[in-house]
N, C-alpha and C positions, 0 to 999 in steps of 0.2 A: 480535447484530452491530448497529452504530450506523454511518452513513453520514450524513459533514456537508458541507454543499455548494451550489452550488444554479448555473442558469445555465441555456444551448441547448446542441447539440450543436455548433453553430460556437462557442462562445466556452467551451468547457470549463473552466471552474475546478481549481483547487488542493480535495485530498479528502482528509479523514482516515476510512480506514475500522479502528474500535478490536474488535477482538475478546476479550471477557471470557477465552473458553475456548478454545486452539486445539489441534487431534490432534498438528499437526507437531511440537510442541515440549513436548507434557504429558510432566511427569518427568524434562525434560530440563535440565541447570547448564550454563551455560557463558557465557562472557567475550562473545564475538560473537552479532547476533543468529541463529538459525536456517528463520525459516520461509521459508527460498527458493520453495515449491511457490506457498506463498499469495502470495508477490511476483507471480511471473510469472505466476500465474492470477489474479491482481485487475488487473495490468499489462494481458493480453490481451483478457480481459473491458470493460475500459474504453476500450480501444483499439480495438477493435471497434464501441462505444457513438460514441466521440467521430468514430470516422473519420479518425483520427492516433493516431500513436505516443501512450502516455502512461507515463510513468515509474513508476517505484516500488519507496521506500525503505519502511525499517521503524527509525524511530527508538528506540520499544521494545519488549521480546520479553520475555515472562512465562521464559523461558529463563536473562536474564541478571536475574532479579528484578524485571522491573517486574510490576505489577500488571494490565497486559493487553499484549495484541500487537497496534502500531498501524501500521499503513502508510498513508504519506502519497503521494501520488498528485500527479502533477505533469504539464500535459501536455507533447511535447516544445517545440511552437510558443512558448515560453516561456522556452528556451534560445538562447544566440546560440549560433549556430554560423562557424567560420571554416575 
């Protein structure tokens, strides 16, 4: 696992965490990505860290053919909200 980033706890950066290998999704085809678990457990984990919500997408998933499974981390403070 490779984690890119850098910053405090008040000023949380934008993360890409890229996993070569992952359980959720080994052996698994399909069109959408699939590793929800590792969403919301890199989600929690980081948001627990930052002390604020922190988001997280997965652009790509060894699933739908990419070559590893990335999720990109966003914190919420970084969203307008209305």
């Amino acid at each position: 696992m490779s984690v890119f980033g850098g910053g405090s706890r008040e000023d949380f950066p934008d993360m890409t965490v890229r996993l070569s290998s992952c359980l959720e999704c080994d052996g698994i085809r399909s069109e959408q990505t699939v590793c929800s678990f590792m969403r919301g457990l890199l989600s929690g984990v980081f948001s627990t860290i930052a002390g604020h919500v922190v988001h997280c997408g997965e652009p790509l998933c060894t699933a739908k053919g990419d070559s590893s499974c990335e999720s990109a981390l966003h914190s919420a403070r970084n969203f307008i909200t209305r």
